[in-house]
N, C-alpha and C positions, 0 to 999 in steps of 0.2 A: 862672082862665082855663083854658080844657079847649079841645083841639084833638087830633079823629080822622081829621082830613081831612086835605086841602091849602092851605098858605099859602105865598105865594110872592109876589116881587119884582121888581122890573127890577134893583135893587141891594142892596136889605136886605127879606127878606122880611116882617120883626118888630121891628120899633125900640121901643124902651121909654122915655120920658125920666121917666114920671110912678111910680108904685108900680103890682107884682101882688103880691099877698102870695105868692099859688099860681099856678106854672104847667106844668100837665101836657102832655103832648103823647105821643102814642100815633099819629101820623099823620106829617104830612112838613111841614115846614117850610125852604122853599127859596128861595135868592136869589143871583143871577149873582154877589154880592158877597159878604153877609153873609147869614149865614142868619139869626142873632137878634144884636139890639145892643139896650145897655142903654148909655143914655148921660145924661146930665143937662147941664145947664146952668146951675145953680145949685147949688153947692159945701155950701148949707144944708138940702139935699134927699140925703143919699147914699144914703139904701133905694132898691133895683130893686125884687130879686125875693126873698122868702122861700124860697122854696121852690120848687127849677127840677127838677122828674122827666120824664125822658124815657125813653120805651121805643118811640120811635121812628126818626125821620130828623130831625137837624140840619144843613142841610148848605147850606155857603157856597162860591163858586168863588174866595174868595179865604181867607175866616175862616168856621168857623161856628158860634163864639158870642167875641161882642167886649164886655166888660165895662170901660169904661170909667169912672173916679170915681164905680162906684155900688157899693151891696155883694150880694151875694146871700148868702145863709145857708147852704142846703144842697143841691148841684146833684146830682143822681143820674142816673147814665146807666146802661139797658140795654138800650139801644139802639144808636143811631150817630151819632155827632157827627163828622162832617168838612170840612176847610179843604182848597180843592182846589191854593192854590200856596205858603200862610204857616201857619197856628194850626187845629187842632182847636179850641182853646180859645186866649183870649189875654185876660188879667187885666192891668188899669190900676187894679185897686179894690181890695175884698178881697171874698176869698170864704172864706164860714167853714170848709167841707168840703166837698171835692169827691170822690165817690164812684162808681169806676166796676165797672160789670159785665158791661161785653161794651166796645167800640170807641171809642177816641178817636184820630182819625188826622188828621194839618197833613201838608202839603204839604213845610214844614220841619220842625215841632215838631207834636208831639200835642200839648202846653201849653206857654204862653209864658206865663211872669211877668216882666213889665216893670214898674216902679213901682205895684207891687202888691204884695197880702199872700195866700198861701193858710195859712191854719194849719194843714191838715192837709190829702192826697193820700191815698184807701185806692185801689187799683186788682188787682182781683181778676180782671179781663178782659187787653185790653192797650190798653196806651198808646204808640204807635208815631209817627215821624214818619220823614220822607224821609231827613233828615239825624239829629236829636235826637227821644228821647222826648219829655221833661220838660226846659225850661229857666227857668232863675233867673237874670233881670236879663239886663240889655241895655243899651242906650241909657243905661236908669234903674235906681237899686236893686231888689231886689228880696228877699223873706222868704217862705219856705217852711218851716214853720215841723218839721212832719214828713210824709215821703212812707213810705209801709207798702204793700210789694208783694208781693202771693201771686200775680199773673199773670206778665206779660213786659212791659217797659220797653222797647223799643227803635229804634233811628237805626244808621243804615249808618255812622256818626261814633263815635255816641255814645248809650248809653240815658240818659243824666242829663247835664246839663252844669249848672253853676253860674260864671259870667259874673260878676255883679259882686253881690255881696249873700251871704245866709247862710240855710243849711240845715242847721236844726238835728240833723235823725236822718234817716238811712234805716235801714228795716226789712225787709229783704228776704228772705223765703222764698221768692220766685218765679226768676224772671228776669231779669237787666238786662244790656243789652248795655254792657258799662263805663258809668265813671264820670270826668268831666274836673271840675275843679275850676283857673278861671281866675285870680279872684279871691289878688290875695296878700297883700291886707289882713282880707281874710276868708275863710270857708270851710264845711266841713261838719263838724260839730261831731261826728258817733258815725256808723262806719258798722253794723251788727247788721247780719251776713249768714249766714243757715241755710239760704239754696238756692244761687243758682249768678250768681255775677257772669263774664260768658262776654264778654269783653273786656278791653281794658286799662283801668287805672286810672290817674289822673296827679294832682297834686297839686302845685298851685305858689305854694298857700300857704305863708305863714310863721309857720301855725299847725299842729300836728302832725296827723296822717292819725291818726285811731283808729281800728280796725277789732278788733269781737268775733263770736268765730263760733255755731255752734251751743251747744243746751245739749241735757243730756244726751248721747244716743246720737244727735242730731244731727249733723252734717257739714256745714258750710257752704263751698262750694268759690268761690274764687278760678283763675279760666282764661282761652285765650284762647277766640278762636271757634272752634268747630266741633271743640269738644277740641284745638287746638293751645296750645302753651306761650306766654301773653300777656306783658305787661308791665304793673308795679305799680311809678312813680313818683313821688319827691316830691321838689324841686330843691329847697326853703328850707328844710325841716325835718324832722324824725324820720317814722318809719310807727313806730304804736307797738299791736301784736296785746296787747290788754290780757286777753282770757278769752277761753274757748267753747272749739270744735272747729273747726277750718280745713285747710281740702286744700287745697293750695297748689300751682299750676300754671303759674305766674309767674315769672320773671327781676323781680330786684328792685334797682330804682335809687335810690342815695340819696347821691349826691355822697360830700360832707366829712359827711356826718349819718348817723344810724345805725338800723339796723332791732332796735325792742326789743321784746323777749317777755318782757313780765311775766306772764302769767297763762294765757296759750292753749296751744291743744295744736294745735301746729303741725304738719300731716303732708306732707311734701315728697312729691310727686305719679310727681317723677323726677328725674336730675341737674337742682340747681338754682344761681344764681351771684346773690348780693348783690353788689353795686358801691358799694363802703362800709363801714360796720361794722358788727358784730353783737352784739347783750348782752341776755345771757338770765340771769335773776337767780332769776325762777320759771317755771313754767308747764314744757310737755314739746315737745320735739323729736323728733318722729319720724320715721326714715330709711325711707327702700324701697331701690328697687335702686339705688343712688348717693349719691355726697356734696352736701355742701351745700359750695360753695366762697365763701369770704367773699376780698375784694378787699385788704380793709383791717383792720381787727383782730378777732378773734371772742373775746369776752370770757365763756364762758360758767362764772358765778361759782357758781349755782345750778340748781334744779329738774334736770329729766329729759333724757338723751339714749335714746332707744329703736328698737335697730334692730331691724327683723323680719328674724328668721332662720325658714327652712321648714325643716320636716324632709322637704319631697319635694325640696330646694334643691342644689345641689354645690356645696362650698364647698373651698377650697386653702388648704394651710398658709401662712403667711403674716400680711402686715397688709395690713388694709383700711382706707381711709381716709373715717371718719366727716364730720369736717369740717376743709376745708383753711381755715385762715387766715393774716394778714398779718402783718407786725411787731405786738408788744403783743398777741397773742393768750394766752390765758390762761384755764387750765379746770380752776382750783383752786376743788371744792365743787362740779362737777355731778354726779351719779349715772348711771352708765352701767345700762341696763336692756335685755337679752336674754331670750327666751323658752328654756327650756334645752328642749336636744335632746339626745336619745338618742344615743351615740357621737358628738358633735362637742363639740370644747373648746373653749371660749373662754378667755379670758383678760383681764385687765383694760386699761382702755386705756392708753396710750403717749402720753403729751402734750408737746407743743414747740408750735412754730405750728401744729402740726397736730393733732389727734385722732383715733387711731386704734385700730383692734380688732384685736385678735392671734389668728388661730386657728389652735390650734397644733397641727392637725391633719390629713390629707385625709378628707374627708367625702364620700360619693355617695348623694345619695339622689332626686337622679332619673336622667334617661338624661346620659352623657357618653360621648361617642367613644372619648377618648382622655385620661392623663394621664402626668406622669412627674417623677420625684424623684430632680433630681441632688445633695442638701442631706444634712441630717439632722433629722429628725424623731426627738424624743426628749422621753422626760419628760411620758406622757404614757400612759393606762392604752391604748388604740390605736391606732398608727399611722395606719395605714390602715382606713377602717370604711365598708364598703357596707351599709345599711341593706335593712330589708324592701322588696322595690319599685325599688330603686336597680339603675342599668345601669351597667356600664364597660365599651367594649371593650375597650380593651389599658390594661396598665398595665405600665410599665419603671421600674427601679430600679437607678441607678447609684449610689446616695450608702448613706444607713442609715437604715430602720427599724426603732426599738427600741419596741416598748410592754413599758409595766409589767405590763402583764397578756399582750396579744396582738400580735405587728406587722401583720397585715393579720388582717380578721376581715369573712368574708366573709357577714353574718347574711341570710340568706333571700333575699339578692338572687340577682343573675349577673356576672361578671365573661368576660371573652373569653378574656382570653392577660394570663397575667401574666410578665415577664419579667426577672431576678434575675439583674444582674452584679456584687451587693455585698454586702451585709447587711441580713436582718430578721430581727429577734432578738423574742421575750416569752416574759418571764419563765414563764409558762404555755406556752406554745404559739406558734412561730413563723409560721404560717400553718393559722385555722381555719376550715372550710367550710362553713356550716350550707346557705349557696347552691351552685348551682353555677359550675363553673370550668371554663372548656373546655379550654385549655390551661396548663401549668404548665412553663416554661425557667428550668433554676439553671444557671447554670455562675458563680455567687457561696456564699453560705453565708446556710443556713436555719437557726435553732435556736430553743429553748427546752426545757422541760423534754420537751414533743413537739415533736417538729420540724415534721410537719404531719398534720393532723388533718381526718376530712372524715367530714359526715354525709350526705352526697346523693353531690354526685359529680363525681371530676375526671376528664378524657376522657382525659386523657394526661400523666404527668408524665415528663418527660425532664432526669435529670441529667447535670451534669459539674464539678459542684462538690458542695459538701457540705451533707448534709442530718442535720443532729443534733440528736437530744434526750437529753438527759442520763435520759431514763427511756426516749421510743422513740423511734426516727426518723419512722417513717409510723405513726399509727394510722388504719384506715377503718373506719369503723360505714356506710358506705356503698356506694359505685362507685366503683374504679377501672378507668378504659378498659385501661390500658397504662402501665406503668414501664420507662422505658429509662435507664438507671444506666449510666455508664462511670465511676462515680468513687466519690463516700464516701457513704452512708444505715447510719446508726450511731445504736446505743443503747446499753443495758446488754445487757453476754453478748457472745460470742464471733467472732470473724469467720469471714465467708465466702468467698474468693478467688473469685469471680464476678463479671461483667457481665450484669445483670441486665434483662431482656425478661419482662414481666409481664403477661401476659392474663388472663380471667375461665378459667376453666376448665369442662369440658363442665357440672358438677354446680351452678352459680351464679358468682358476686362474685367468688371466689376465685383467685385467681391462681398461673401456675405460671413457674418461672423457670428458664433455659436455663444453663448454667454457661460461660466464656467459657475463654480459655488462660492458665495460673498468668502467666504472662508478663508481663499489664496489670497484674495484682495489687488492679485494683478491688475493692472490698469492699461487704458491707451485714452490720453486727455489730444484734445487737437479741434481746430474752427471745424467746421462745417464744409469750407474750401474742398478740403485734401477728400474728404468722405464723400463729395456731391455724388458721383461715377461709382459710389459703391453702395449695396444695398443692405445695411444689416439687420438680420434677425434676430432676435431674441425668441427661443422656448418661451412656451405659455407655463403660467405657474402651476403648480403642482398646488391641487387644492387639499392636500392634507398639509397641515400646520397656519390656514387661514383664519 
């Protein structure tokens, strides 16, 4: 049967009771009630329709297509099928394959299975309903056996609901706006998500939630709508992320039961909180900017914990906390995995109920205001490390920085005002400048074997504590604005009884320095080296008291 026109109804445009084998439709088929109904009367009779292709209009003010106790074989829509207050489609029979590529829209449901069977659901268009996309069972059992979506599923509710009966797989590279699963005697057997489940997910079965994500370089995202942070539910039993790739942007609820990661590679989206417990045996956990906080015990025995660290990131000495957990937490056997970064230290983690990163360092390596260290910081090749690109305005120091090699190492960045009322010590070189530094305040103690060292340029260093290096105090391969010394800048060689005012001099870089009264007795002792590129003056003596 072939229809380009119009057929229409007072209540059913198209009622079927006998056999079509084929029936196409490329025109409009319309009825105040039902647009097409396939029904029977005779339970020894169950063929409708072989073969139902539409690339037209289906379209019922109540259903518009009603399949009751017949079966159809393979329905294709690229067209429109619509139910103006109940069912795009609504199955009492079985339908072998229902295949859509542009619109299936109810008034409730885009599809209602009620004591029916579809064995398989592809939808590469959408399947929307007022409330539900796709529902399974009602009133009556129902079997879906698998629904596969590369379009969009969705209900202002709900994109899937499962009511009383069993679905075996969804397949989901498209869209669905969540997922409800009523049924607590049965449920949905696998969930395969590689595109975007953009709603919550609930599960009140008493059979476990499986959910596997992408493969490969895939990413299958778990969220709420509209990119807010959803909910992923199961009050009877486990959620259990068996394999794949998963972005996770969810709050996860699981009572007394527990969320297990055997096999996937879990990547928390942003601070996220399980309400329950956690156990990870295989598979990777991956952090961004926040913890994963577990309620109840976080057991992670095996596989990967993997935080991203940036090297455009700021990071603080200290500990970070990876994942908080409850009594019984225990993370004997997982492998902690960082990206290494140029000048920041990590360190191994710190386990109790909690899991934590230690970085035993301050790191800059993008823009920061402002930082400061009342602590110590040691045992560690750099205290303080501004990376290429990194910003600090001010930095203060009341505690100690020691590196092994450097305590502040200011490589290609900028810092503002650095300011020193205690100790930075390395071994090498107390403070070195590859960047610039606007300001420099000691009235603490600067050393190392240089005390401080600059290839660019610092605008102004003003002492009043001590600045030493066991070989020079100041070396500059660069700029300095000004050095105003009321105190100690010491090397090897001899001292100078001066208060020392240090400008560029007419001829370059070089600087010339004003002698003060023996009285203060401030000094700068240092070789010859560090001074060759600077010119100093001394005033002539004042010939009263010769």
């Amino acid at each position: 049967m072939t229809n380009a026109g119009t057929i229409s109804g007072a209540w059913t445009a198209l009622s079927n009771v006998g056999i079509i084998n084929t029936l196409v439709n490329s025109g409009t088929i319309l009825g105040t009630g039902l647009g097409l109904k396939l029904d029977t009367t005779s339970t020894s009779q169950p063929n409708g329709v072989g073969v139902l292709s539409n690339s037209g209009t289906i379209s019922g003010g109540y259903t518009g297509v009603l399949n009751r106790f017949r079966t159809i074989g393979i329905l294709t829509n690229d067209g429109t099928i619509v139910g103006g207050t109940t069912y795009g489609i609504q199955n009492a029979g079985v339908i072998t394959s229902i295949i859509n590529r542009s619109v299936i829209n109810g008034g409730f449901a885009g599809i209602y299975n009620s004591n029916g069977s579809i064995r398989t659901i592809n939808n590469a268009g959408t399947i929307s309903g007022h409330y539900i996309g796709v529902v399974n069972g009602g009133d009556y059992v129902g079997s879906i056996g698998t629904i596969t979506n590369t379009g969009v599923i969705s209900g202002n509710n709900y994109g899937i609901e499962n009511i009383y009966g069993a679905i075996d797989t969804i397949a989901n590279s498209g869209t669905i706006n969540g997922i409800l699963n009523q049924c607590t005697a049965c449920g949905i057997g696998v969930l395969v998500n590689s595109g975007m489940i953009a709603g919550n997910v609930a599960n009140f079965s008493a059979n476990a939630l499986t959910i596997v994500g992408g493969a490969g370089a895939t990413l299958g995202t778990l969220t709420g709508r509209n990119g807010s942070i959803g909910t992923i539910s199961s009050s009877n039993a486990n959620i259990v992320f068996s394999g794949g790739n998963l972005l996770l942007n969810d709050q996860v609820t699981v009572g007394g039961d527990t969320v297990v990661n055997n096999g996937a590679s879990l990547t928390l989206a942003s601070p996220l909180t399980i309400t329950g417990n956690y156990s990870q045996g295989a598979g990777t956990l991956v952090l961004g900017t926040g913890a994963l906080v577990v309620s109840g015990a976080a057991r992670l025995t095996g596989g990967t914990v993997a935080t991203s660290l940036s090297s455009s990131g700021n990071y603080l000495a200290g500990q970070s906390t990876l994942v908080q957990g409850g009594a019984g937490s225990n993370y004997t056997g997982v492998v902690l995995q960082t990206s290494p970064i140029s000048g920041l230290v990590v360190s191994d983690p710190t386990s109790g109920t909690n899991l934590l990163l230690n970085i035993g360092n301050d790191y800059i390596g993008g823009t920061l205001a402002s930082a400061a260290n009342t602590s110590t910081i040691a045992g560690v090749n750099t205290a303080l490390y501004v990376a290429n690109g990194g910003s600090l305005g001010s930095f203060s120091n009341s505690g100690v920085l020691s590196g092994n090699t450097i305590g502040i190492y200011n490589y290609a960045g900028t810092i503002g005002t650095i300011t020193n009322a205690r100790v930075i010590n390395g071994a090498q070189t107390g403070i070195q400048a590859i960047g610039a530094i606007g300001a420099l305040v000691n009235s603490g103690t600067i050393s190392g074997t240089l005390g401080i060292s600059t290839y660019r340029l610092i605008a102004t260093i003003a002492n009043s504590g001590s600045i030493a290096g066991s070989r020079v105090g100041v070396l500059n391969f660069g700029t300095i604005g000004a050095i105003t010394n009321g105190s100690v800048i010491s090397g090897i060689g001899g001292a100078l009884p001066v208060s020392v005012s240090i400008t560029p001099s007419p001829s370059g870089p070089s600087p010339t320095a004003a002698r003060s009264s023996v009285a203060a007795r401030p000094y700068i002792t240092g070789p010859a080296p560090p001074l060759a590129r600077w010119s100093i003056r001394r005033p002539a003596r004042s010939p009263v008291g010769r």
